[in-house]
C-alpha positions in Angstrom: 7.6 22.8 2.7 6.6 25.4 0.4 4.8 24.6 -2.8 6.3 26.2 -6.6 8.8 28.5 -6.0 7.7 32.2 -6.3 8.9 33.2 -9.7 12.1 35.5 -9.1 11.2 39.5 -8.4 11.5 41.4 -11.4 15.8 42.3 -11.7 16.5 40.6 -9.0 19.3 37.7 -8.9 18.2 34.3 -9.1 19.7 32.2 -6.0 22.4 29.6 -6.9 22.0 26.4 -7.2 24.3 25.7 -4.0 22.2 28.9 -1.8 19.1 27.0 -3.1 19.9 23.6 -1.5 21.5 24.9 1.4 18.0 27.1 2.3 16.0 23.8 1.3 17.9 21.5 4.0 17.9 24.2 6.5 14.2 24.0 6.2 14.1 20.1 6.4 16.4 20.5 9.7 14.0 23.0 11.2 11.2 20.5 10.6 12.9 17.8 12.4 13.7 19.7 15.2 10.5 21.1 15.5 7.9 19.0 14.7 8.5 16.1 16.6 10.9 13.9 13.8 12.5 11.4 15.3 14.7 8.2 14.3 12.4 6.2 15.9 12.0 2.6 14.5 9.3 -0.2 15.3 10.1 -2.5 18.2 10.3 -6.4 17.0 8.0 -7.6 19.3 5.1 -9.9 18.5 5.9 -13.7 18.4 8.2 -15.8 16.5 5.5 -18.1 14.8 6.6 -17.0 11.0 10.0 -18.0 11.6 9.5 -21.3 13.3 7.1 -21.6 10.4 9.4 -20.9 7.6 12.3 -23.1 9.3 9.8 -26.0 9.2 8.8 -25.1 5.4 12.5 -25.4 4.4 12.4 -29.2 5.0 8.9 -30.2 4.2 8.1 -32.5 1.5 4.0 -33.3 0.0 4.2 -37.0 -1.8 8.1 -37.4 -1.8 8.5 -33.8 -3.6 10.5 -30.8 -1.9 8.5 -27.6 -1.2 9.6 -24.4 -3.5 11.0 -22.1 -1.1 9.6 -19.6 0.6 11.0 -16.9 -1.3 10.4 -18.8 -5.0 9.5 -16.3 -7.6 5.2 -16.4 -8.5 5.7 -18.8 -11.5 7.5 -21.2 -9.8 5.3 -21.6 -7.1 2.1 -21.8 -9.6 3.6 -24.4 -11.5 4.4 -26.8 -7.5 1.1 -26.0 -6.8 -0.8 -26.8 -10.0 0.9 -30.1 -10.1 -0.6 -31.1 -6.9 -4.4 -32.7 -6.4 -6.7 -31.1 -3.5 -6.0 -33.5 -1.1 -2.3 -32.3 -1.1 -3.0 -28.5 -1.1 -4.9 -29.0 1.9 -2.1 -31.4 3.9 0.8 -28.8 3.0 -2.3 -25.9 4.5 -3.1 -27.3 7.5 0.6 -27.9 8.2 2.0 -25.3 6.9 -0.2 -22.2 6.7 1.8 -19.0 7.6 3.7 -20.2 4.8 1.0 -21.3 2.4 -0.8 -18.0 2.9 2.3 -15.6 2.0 3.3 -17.5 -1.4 2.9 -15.4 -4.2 1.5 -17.6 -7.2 -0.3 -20.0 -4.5 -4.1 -20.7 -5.4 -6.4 -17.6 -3.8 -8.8 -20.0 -2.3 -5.4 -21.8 -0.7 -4.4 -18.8 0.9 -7.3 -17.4 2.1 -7.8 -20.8 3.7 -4.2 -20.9 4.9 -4.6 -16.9 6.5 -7.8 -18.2 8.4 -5.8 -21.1 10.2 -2.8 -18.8 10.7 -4.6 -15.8 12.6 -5.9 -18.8 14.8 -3.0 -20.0 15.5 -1.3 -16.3 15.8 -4.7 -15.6 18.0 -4.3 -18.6 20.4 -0.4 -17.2 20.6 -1.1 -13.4 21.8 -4.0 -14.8 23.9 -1.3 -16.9 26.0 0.7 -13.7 25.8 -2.6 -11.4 27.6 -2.1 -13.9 30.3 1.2 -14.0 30.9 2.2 -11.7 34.4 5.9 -12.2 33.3 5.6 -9.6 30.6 4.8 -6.0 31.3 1.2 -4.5 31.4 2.2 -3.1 28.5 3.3 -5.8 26.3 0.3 -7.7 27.8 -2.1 -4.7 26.5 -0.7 -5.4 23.1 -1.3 -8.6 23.1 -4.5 -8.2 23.8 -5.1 -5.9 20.8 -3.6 -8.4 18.6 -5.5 -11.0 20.0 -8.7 -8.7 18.9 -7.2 -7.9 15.2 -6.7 -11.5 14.7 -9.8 -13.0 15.6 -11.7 -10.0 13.9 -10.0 -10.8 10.4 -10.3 -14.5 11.0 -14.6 -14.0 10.8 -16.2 -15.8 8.1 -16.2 -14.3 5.2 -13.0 -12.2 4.8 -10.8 -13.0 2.4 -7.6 -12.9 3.7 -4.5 -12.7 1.0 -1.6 -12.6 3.2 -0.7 -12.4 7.2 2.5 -12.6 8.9 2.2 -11.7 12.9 6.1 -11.0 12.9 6.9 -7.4 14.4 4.1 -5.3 14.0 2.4 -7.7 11.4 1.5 -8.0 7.9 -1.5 -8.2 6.0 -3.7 -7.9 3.1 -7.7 -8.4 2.7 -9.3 -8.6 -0.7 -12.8 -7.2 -1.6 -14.6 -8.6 -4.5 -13.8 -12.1 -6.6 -10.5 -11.6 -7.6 -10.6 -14.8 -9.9 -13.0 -12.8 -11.8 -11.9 -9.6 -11.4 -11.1 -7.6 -14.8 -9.8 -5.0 -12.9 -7.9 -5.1 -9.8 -7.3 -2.0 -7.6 -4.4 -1.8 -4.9 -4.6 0.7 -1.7 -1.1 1.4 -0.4 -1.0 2.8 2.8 1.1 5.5 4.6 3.1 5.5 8.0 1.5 4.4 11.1 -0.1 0.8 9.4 0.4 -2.5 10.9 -1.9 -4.8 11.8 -3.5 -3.5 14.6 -4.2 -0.4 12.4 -5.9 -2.0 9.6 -9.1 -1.5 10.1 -10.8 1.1 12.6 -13.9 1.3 14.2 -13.8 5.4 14.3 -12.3 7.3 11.6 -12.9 3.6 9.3 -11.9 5.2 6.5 -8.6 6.4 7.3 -7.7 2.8 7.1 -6.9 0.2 5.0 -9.8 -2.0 5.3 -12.4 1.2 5.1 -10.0 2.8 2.2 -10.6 -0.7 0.2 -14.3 -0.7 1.1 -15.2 2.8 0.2 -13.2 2.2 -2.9 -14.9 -1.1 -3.6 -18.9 0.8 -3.1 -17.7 3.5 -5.1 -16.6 1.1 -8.2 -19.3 -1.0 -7.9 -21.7 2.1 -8.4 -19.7 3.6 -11.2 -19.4 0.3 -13.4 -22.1 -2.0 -12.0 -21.5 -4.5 -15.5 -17.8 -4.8 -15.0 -16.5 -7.0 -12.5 -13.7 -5.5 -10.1 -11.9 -6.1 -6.7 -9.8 -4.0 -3.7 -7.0 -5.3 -1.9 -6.1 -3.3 1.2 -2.3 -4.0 1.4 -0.1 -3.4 4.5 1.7 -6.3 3.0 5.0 -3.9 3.9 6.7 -2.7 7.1 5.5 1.3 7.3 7.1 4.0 9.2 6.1 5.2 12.9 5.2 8.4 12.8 6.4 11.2 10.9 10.0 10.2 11.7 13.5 9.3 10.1 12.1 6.4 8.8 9.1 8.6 6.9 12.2 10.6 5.6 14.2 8.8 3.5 13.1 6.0 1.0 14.4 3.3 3.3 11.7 1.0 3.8 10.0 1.9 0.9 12.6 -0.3 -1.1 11.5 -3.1 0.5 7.8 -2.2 0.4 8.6 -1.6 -3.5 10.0 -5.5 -3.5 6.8 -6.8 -2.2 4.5 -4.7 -4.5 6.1 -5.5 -7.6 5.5 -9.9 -6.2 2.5 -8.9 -5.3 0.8 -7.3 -8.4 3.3 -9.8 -10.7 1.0 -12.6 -8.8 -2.6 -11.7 -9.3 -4.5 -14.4 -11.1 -5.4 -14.0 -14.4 -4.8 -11.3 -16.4 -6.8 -8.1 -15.2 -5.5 -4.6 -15.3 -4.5 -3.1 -12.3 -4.4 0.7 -10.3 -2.7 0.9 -7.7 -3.9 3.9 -5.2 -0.8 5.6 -3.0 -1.6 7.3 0.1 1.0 9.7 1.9 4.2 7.7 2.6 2.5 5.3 0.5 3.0 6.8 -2.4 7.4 6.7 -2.1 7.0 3.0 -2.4 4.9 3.3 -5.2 7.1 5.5 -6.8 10.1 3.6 -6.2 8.3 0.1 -7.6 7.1 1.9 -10.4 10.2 0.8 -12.8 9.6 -2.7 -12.2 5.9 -3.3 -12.2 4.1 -5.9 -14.3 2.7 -3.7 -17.9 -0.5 -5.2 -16.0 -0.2 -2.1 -14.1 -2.2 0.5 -15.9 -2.7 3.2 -13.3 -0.4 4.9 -10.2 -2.5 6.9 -8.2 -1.1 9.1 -5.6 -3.2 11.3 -2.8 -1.6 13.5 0.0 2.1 12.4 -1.3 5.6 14.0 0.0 7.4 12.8 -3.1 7.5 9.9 -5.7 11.9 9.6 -5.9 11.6 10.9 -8.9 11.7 14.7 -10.5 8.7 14.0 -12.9 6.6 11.0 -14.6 9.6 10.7 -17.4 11.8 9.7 -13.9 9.1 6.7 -13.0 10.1 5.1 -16.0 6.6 3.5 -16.4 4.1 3.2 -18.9 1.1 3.3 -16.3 -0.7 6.7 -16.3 0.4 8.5 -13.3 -2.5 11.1 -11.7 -1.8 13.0 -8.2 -4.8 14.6 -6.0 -3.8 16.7 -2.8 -6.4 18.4 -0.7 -5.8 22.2 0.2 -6.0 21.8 3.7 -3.9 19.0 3.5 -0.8 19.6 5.5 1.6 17.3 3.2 2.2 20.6 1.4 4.1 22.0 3.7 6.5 19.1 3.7 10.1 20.0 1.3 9.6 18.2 -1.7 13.5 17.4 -2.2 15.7 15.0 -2.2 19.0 15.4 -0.9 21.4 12.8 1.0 19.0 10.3 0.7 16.6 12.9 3.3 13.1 13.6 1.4 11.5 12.1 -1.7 11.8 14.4 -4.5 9.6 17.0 -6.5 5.8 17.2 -5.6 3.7 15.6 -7.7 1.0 17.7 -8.2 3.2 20.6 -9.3 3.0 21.5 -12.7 6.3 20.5 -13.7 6.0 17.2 -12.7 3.5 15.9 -15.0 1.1 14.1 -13.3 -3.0 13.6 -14.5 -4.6 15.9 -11.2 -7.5 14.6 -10.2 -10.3 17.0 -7.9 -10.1 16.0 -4.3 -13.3 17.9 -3.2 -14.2 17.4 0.0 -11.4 15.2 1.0 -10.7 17.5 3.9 -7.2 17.2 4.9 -4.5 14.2 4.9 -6.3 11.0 5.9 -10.0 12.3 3.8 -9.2 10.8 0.6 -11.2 7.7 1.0 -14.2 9.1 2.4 -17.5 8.2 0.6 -18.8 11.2 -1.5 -15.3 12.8 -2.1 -14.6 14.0 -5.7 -11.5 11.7 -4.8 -13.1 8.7 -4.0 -15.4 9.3 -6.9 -12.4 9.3 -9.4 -10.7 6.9 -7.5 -13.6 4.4 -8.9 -13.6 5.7 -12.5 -9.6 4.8 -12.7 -9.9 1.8 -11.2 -13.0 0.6 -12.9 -11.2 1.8 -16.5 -13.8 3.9 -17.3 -12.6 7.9 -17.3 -15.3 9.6 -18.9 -16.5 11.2 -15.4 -13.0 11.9 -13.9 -13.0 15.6 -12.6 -9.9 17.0 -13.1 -8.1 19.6 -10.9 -8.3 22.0 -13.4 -11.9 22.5 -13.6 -11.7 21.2 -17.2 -10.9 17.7 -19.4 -7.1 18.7 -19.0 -6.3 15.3 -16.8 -8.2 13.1 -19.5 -6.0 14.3 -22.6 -4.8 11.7 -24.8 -7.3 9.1 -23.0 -9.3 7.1 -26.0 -12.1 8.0 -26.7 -13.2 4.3 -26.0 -11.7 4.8 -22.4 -13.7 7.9 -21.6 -17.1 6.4 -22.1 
């Protein structure tokens, strides 16, 4: 996809309207027949342990007193929970905990305790699975990998906020004390994340995990005094591949669902960014309406489109900034929308009025996270709320305009 339009040769006609859209979706057509987009869609394999789970949940009881359901809003499931004494919390855990560990409003401590007795259980599962010469090399190769993932984010220590094993999995890792937290920063991830991908031993920060981790160092070294955490979220189902699915705003609806529980649920009341990356950055834009006024900042890096035409089109009150690397091949993705196909105007053109941030030595699509990037650098001041060392796109203060003076250091 180009970037701005050309202006118009001198005397020449401008295109209509219609010619315009027309050439625009012959372009997206050429792209999909060329460049390998295709309607593929994730498989549903994995194991049925969630919904075995949630069918059990449905007719549990702790001292007499129904469960909430699985799908009760934050509040309600706060005010079950708080009404309950330890010994209780840990009963309905140990019985229940791939339930427990995915309840928005739930105690943290609860869930991460739940998440850690889940990937176990889930790990015990895919081990079986590796074993099993009924299923195909391949499906025992997966399980295998699973197997891995899940014991590697069951290690002491990690603090795990959510993990389903249905599909292609679920799951989000805090970094930091987010009980204490004054500022809470949110990494959504692009196409090709599952569980399996959420952490990486090469390329680590191209992933989740090492996108939260770089982020976390980099905070911690610009606001040492003020008390922050990461969550790395694949807490939605993400495209495969630069397919159908990456086209249209699809599963970002349901990703946009999830976000807006998610970020409604934090404990206390710290501010939060959240950080878009690539396909990422649609479900951010399509949540943005409904988030919490907790949500202060909507950063976006390498995106094809927010949904919307401009920031006025969010209909937020968070600050919206947009970074893109110039080698990052995103650009030549068409920024339109039309028949559902494509996600809209790019938002670091001018037009759209986004804060744009330097990217710096991002290097590309998946670079934005890597330590000593100007991107990773401002990444920290946003999410730390201090902006007095952001360096803008421009070269000059333009992205820090109308920022207190109090804000900026």
């Amino acid at each position: 996809m180009p970037g701005p339009a050309h202006p118009t040769a001198l005397g020449a006609e401008p295109r209509p309207a219609a010619l315009r859209t027309l050439l625009a979706l012959a372009v997206v057509f050429v792209l999909l027949a060329t460049t390998g987009w295709t309607a593929v869609h994730r498989p549903e394999g994995g194991t049925p342990l969630r919904a075995a789970a949630l069918a059990a949940w449905a007719s549990a009881r702790i001292d007499g007193r129904p469960v909430p359901p699985a799908n009760a809003d934050a509040s309600t499931v706060a005010r079950f929970f708080a009404g309950l004494d330890g010994a209780a919390r840990a009963r309905l855990t140990e019985a229940h905990p791939l339930v427990v560990g995915n309840l928005d409003g739930a105690p943290t401590a609860t869930r991460y305790r739940a998440n850690l007795l889940g990937l176990r259980q889930a790990g015990r599962v895919e081990e079986a699975r590796g074993r099993d010469i009924a299923l195909t090399p391949a499906d025992r190769a997966t399980a295998d990998r699973r197997a891995h993932r899940f014991a590697s984010l069951a290690e002491p220590g990690r603090q795990i906020l959510a993990f389903d094993p249905t599909g292609t999995g679920l799951v989000a890792e805090v970094f930091g004390d987010l009980q204490r937290a004054r500022r809470v920063s949110v990494i959504v991830p692009g196409a090709d994340t599952d569980v399996i991908t959420f952490e990486r031993t090469q390329r680590h920060f191209t992933a989740p995990v090492g996108m939260a981790e770089s982020l976390y160092e980099a905070q911690r070294a610009a606001a040492p005094g003020s008390p922050t955490a990461v969550i790395a979220w694949a807490g939605y189902s993400a495209p495969t591949g630069v397919g159908m699915d990456a086209a249209t705003g699809r599963m970002a609806v349901d990703g946009a669902a999830r976000l807006k529980s998610l970020t409604g649920a934090l404990p206390g009341d710290s501010g939060v960014a959240l950080f878009c990356h690539s396909y990422g950055s649609v479900v951010c834009g399509v949540a943005a309406r409904e988030l919490p006024a907790r949500v202060t900042d909507i950063v976006v890096a390498g995106s094809p489109g927010m949904r919307a035409e401009n920031v006025d089109g969010l209909h937020t009150s968070a600050r919206v900034w947009a970074t893109r690397d110039e080698g990052d091949w995103i650009a030549d993705v068409p920024h339109l929308e039309v028949g559902g196909l494509g996600h809209g105007a790019d938002p670091v053109s001018p037009g759209f009025g986004a804060r744009l941030l330097s990217s710096a030595g991002a290097k590309s699509h998946a670079g934005y996270f890597t330590p000593g990037t100007d991107s990773v650098r401002n990444f920290a001041e946003v999410g730390s709320g201090a902006f007095g060392s952001i360096s803008c796109a421009t070269g000059d203060d333009a992205c820090r305009r109308g920022i207190s003076a109090a804000e900026q250091g």
